[in-house]
C-alpha positions as CSV (number, residue, x, y, z in Angstrom):
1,X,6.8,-21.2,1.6
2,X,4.4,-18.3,-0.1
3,X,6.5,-15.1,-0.3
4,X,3.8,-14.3,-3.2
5,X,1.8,-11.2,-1.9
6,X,0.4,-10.5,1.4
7,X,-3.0,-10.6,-0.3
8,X,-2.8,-14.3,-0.8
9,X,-2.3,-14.8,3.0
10,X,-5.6,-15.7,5.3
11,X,-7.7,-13.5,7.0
12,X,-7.1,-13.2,10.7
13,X,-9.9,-15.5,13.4
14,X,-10.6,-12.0,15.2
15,X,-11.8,-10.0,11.7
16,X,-13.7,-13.3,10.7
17,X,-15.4,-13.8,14.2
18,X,-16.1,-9.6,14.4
19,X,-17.7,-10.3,10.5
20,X,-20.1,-13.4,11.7
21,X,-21.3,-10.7,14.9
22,X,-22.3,-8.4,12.2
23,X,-23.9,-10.7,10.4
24,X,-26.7,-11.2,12.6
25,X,-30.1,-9.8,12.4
26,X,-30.9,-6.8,10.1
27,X,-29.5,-3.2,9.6
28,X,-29.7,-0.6,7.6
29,X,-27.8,-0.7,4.3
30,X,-25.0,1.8,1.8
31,X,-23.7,2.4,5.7
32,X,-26.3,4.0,7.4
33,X,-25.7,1.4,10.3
34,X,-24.8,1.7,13.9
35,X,-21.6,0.1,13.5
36,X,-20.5,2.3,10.2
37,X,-20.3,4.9,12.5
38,X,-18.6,3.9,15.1
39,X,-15.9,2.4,13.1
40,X,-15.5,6.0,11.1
41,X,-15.2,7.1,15.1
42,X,-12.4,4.5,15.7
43,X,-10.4,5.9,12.7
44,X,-10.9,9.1,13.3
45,X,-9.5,8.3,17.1
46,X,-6.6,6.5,15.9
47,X,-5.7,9.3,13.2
48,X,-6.1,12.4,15.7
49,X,-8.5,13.8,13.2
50,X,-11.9,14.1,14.5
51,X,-13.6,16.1,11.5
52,X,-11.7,13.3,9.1
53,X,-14.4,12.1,6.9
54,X,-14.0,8.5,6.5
55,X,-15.4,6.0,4.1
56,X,-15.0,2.3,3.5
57,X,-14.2,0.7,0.1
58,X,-14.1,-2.9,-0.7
59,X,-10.3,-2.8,-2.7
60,X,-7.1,-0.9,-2.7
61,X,-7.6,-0.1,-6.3
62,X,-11.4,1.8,-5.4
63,X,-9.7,3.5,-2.4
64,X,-6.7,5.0,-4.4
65,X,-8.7,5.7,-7.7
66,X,-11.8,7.7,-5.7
67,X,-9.7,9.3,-3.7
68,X,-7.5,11.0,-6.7
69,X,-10.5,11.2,-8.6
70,X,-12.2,13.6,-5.8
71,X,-8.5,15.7,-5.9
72,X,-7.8,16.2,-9.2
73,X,-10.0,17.3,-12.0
74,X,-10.2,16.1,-15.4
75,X,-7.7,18.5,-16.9
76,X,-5.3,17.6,-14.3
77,X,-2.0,15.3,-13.8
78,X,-1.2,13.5,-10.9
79,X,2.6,13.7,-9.9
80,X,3.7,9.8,-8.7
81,X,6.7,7.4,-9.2
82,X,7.1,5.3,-12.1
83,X,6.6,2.1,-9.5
84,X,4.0,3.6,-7.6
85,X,0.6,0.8,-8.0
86,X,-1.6,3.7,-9.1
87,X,0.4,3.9,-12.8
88,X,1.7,0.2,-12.8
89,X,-1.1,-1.9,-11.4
90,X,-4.6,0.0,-11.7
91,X,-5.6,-0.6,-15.1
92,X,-5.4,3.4,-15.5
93,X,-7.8,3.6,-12.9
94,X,-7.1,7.0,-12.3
95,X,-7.5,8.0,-15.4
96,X,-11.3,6.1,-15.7
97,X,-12.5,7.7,-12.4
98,X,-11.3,11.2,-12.9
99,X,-12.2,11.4,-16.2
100,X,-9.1,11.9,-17.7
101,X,-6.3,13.0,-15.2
102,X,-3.3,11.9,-16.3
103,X,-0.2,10.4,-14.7
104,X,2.9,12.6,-14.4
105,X,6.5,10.1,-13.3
106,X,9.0,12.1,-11.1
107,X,12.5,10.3,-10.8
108,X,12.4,7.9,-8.1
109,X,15.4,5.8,-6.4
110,X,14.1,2.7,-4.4
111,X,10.5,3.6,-5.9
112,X,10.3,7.0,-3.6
113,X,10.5,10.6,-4.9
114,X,11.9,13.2,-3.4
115,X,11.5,16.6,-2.7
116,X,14.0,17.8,-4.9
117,X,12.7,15.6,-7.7
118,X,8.9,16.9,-7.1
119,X,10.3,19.8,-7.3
120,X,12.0,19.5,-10.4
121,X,8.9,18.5,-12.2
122,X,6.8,20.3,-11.1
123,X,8.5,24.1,-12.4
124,X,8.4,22.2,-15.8
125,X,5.0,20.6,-15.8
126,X,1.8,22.5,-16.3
127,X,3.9,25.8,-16.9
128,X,2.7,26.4,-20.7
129,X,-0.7,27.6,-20.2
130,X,-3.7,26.4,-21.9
131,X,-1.8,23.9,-23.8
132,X,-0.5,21.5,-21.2
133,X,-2.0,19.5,-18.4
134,X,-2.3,21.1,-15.1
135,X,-0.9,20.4,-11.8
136,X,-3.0,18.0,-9.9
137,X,-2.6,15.9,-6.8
138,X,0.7,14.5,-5.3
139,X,0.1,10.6,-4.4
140,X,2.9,8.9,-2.8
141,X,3.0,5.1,-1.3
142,X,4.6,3.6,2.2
143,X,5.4,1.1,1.9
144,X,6.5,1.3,-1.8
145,X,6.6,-1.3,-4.6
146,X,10.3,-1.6,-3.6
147,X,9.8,-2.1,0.0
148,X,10.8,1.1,1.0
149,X,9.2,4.1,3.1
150,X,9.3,7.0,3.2
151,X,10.3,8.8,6.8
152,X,7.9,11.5,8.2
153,X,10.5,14.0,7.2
154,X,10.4,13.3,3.6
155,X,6.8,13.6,3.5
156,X,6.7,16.5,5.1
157,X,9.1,17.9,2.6
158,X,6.9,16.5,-0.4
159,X,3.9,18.0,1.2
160,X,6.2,21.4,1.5
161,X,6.6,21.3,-2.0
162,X,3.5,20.3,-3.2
163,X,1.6,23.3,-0.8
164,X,4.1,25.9,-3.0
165,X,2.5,25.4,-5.9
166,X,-1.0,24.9,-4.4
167,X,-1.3,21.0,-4.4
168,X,-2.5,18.2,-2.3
169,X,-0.8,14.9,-1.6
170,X,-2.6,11.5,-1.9
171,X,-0.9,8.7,0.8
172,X,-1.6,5.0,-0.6
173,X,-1.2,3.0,2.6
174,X,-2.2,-0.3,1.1
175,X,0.4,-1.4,3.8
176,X,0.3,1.5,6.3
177,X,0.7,-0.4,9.3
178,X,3.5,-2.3,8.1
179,X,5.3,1.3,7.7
180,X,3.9,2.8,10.6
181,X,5.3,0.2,12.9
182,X,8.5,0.3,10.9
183,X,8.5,3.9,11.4
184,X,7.7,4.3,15.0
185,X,5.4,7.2,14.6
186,X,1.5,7.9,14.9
187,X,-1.0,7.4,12.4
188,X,-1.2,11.6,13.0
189,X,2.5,12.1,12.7
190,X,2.5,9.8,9.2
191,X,-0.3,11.7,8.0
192,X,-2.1,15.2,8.4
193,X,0.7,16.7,10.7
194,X,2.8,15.7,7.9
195,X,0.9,17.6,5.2
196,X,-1.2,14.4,3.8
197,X,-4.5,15.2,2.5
198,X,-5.8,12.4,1.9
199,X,-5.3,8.4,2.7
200,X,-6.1,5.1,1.6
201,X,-5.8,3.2,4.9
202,X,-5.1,-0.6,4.1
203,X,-6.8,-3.6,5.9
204,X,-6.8,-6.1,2.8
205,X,-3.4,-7.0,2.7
206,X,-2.8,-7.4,6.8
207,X,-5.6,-9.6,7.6
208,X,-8.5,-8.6,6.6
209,X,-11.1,-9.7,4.1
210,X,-11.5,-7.0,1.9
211,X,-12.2,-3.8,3.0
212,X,-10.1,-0.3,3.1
213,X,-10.8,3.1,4.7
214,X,-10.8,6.3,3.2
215,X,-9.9,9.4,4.6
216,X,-10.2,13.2,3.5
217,X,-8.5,15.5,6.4
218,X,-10.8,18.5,4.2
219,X,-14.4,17.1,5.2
220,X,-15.5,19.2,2.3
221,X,-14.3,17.1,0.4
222,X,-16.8,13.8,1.9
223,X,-19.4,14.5,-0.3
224,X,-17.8,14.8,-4.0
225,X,-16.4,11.1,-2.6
226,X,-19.8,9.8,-1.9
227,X,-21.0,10.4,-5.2
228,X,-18.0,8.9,-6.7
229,X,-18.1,5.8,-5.0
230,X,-22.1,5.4,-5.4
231,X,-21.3,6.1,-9.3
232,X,-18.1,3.9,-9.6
233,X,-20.4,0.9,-8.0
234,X,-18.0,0.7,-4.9
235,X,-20.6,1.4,-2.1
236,X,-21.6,-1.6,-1.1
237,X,-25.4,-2.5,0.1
238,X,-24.7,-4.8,3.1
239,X,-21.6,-2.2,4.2
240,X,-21.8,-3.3,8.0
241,X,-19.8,-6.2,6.5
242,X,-17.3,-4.0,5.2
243,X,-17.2,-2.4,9.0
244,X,-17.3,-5.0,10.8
245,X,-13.7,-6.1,9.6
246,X,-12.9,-2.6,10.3
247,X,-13.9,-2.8,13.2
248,X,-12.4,-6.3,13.8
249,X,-8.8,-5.1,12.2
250,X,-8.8,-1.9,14.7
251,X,-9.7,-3.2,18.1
252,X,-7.0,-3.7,20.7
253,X,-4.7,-2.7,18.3
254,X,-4.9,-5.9,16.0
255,X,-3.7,-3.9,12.9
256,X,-0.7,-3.1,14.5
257,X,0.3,-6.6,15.9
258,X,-0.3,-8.4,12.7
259,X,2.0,-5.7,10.7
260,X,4.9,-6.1,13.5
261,X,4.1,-9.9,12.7
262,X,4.7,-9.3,9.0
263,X,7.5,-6.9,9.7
264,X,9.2,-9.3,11.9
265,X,8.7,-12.3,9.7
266,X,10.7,-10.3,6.7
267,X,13.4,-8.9,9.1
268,X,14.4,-12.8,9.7
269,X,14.2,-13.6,6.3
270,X,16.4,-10.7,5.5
271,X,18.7,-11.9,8.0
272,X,18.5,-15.5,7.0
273,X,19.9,-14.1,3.2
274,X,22.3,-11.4,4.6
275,X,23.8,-14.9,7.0
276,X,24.3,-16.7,3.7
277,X,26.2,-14.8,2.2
278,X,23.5,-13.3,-0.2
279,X,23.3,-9.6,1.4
280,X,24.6,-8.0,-1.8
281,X,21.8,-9.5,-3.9
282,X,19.0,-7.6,-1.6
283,X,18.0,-4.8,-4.3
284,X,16.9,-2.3,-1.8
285,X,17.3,-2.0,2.1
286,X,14.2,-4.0,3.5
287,X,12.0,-1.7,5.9
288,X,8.8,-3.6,6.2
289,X,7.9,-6.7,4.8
290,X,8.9,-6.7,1.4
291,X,12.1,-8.2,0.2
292,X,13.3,-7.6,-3.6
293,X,16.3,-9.8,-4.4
294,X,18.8,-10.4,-7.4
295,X,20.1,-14.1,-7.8
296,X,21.1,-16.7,-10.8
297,X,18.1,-18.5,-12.4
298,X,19.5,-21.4,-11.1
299,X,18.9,-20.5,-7.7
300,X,15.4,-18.9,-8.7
301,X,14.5,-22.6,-10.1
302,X,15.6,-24.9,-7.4
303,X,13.6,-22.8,-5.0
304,X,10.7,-23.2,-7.1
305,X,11.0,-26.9,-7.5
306,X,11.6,-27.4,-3.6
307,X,8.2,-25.7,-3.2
308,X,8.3,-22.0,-2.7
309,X,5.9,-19.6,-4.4
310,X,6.9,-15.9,-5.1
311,X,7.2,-13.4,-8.2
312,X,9.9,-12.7,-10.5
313,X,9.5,-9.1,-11.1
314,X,12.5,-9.4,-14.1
315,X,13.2,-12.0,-16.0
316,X,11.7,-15.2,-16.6
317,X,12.7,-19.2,-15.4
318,X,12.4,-20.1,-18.8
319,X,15.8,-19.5,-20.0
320,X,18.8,-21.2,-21.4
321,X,21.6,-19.1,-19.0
322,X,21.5,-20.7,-15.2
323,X,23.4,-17.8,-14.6
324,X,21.5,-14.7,-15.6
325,X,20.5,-12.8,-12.6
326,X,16.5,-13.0,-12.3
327,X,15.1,-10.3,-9.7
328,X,12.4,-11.6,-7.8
329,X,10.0,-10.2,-4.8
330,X,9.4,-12.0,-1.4
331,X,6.5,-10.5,0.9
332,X,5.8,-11.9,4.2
333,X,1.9,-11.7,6.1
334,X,1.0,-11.6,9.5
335,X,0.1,-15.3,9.1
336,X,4.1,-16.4,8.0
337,X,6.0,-18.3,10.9
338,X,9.9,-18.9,11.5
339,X,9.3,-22.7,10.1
340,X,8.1,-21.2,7.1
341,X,10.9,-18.9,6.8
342,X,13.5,-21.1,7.9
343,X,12.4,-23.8,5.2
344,X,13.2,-21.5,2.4
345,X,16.0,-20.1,3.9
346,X,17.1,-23.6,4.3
347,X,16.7,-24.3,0.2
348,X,17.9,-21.4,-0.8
349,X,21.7,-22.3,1.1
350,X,20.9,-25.4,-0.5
351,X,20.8,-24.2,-4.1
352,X,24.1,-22.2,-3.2
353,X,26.0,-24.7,-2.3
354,X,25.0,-26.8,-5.8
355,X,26.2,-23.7,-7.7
């Protein structure tokens, strides 16, 4: 019963088994391998884009931070929700690897902007000269740290917005797949037809390893990356390692199966809560595989003493009200089965009907 993080989940047999076939013999290193290559070809397939440049990072975190820091200069701000993992959970990475860009927070509702709200912020920011910061990249994520994604008409109508005043958007797709087969789209459609500059294309968190891709629609852009990465310590010497998982994650359409997996595994989950009466406590609309919920402590406890592990985003077990509402976050990987799901559901009617 870990509902934790889909980082904590195992990586799958087929990326472990295409990592051991790289691992054999010698090649050349910093990605000036065979198989580099044709994994940046494989992406590039996928993604409809064959003058992409694409690049391979070891961690979310490197993937978002490079990638913003090759967008926006020093004297810039980058416009992003207040959820978003770039301003809550990167240790102001975008600030380090930039040199100094700044965060900008546009009004969210179920952790996505809108439009309207970009908008909004942006006629106001960077409009006093000199004297203020100036209007950098857009980054937006799907799926968000609320679970929720964004449809391909409301990033088109960011990218709208953000092309008005001269500005690129930024995709974090640490869970891509999971909102691409949520979505029913392309990788193309989610993307660069959409207006998307630039994305970080997830593998860590469905199944793989460690490894993430990095793609710049503007191949002009390739270079300015390189150096950053080289400079930031993120290219790594043995990268055939990091392909190979690529490579492992992309073929037959493994990335896709394991999100529907993770997808599918949250959907009955949701409907195991919704069946117990508990659909009002869901704190968003579940899309992917990420489930935010709102129950007693009570409830939160007797969970956590029948064995399940997951985060409480607000509030804390340690209290002396059993009745204050705790918020906590479930998130299902590829690797979670029905018995697994079906246990907690099974403890959490359990600690309803002891209320």
């Amino acid at each position: 019963m870990f509902f934790a993080s889909d980082n904590a989940g195992p990586a799958h047999p087929a990326i472990l088994d295409a990592l051991s076939d790289a691992n054999r013999g010698y090649q050349s290193g910093y990605g000036a391998d065979p198989l580099t290559a044709e994994v940046q070809e494989m992406v590039r397939e996928i993604f409809e884009a064959p003058r992409a440049a694409v690049h391979l990072v070891g961690t979310g975190t490197a993937a978002n931070t490079l990638l913003l820091a090759t967008m926006a200069n020093p004297w810039e701000t980058v416009f992003c929700t207040g959820e978003s993992h770039i301003s809550d959970d990167e240790c102001n990475g975008v600030e380090a690897a930039s040199g100094g860009a700044s965060l900008t927070h546009v009004p969210s509702k179920g952790a996505k902007m809108t439009a309207e709200a970009l908008a909004d912020v942006l006629q106001v920011r960077g409009a006093h000269g000199v004297h203020t910061p100036q209007r950098g990249p857009v980054s937006i994520t799907s799926v968000t740290e609320r679970g929720t994604i964004y449809s391909v008409e409301e990033i088109s109508a960011i990218t709208d917005v953000a092309k008005s005043y001269g500005l690129k958007t930024h995709l974090d797709g640490a869970r891509f797949a999971n909102a691409l087969v949520s979505l029913g789209c392309t990788p193309a459609e989610m993307t660069w037809k959409a207006g998307v500059d630039a994305v970080s294309f997830g593998g860590t968190k469905n199944g793989c390893l460690g490894v993430e891709a990095c793609i710049l629609f503007d191949p002009d852009d390739s270079w300015q990356f390189q150096l950053r990465r080289k400079r930031g310590g993120h290219l790594y010497s043995k990268h055939r390692l990091l392909s190979a998982q690529m490579k492992g994650y992309l073929t037959d359409g493994l990335w896709l199966d394991l999100a529907r997996q993770a997808n599918v595994a949250a959907a009955r989950l949701k409907a195991g809560i919704e069946a117990a009466g508990l659909g009002d406590s869901l704190v968003t609309d579940p899309a992917a595989n990420m489930l935010y919920v709102r129950w007693p402590r009570r409830v939160h406890q007797a969970l956590t003493d029948a064995g399940a592990t997951y985060y409480l985003t607000r509030g804390s077990l340690d209290g002396s009200n059993p009745d204050e509402l705790l918020t906590g976050r479930l998130v299902c990987d590829w690797s979670m089965t029905d018995e697994g799901v079906d246990e907690f559901l099974g403890h959490l009617q359990g600690a309803r009907a002891a209320a």
